[in-house]
N, C-alpha and C positions, 0 to 999 in steps of 0.2 A: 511840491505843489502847496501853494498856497493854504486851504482848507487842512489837508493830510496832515500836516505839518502844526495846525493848531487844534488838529482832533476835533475837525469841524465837520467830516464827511458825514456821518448820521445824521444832525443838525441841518445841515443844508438842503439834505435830501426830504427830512419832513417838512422844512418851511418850503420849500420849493413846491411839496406837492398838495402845502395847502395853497400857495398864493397862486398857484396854477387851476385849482378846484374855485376858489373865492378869496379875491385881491383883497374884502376889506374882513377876514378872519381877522377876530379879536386877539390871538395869542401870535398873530404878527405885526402888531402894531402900527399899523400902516404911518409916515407922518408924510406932510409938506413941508422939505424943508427951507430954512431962508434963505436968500433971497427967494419968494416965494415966486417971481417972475420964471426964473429958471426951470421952476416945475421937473426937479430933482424932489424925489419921494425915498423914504429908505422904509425896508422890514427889519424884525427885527429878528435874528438865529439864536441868539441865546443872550442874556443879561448885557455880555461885554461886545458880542460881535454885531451888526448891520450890513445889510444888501444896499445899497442906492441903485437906483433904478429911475427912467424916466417912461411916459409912456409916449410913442411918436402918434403922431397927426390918424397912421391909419388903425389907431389901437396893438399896435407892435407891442411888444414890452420889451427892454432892453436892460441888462442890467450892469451899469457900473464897475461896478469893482464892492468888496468885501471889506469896511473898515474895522478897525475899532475902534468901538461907541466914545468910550473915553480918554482916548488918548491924546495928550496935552500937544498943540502942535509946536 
């Protein structure tokens, strides 16, 4: 699994149960990212890793997939 596998599970579990308590906690970073039409938003799990996430029409929250922040594509 994904997270297991980069010693993400602690990490995900606290940003999850802040962004689940208050989406715009400051030590999740919340961004917009570009193209800003898309309205793809990412958090942030620690220094290297990001959530993207979008939010749907009825307030859903859905979340993307798990990148890393800086990796060159």
């Amino acid at each position: 699994m994904f997270l297991r596998d980069r010693g993400l599970l602690a990490k995900w579990a606290k940003a999850k149960k802040l962004f689940e308590k208050d989406i715009r906690h400051t030590s999740l970073n919340v961004e917009l990212l570009e193209p800003k039409w898309r309205a793809i938003y990412s958090f942030r799990l620690d220094k290297k890793y990001r959530a993207l996430f979008f939010i749907g029409k009825d307030g859903f929250v859905e979340i993307l997939q798990i990148t890393n922040h800086y990796k060159k594509a």
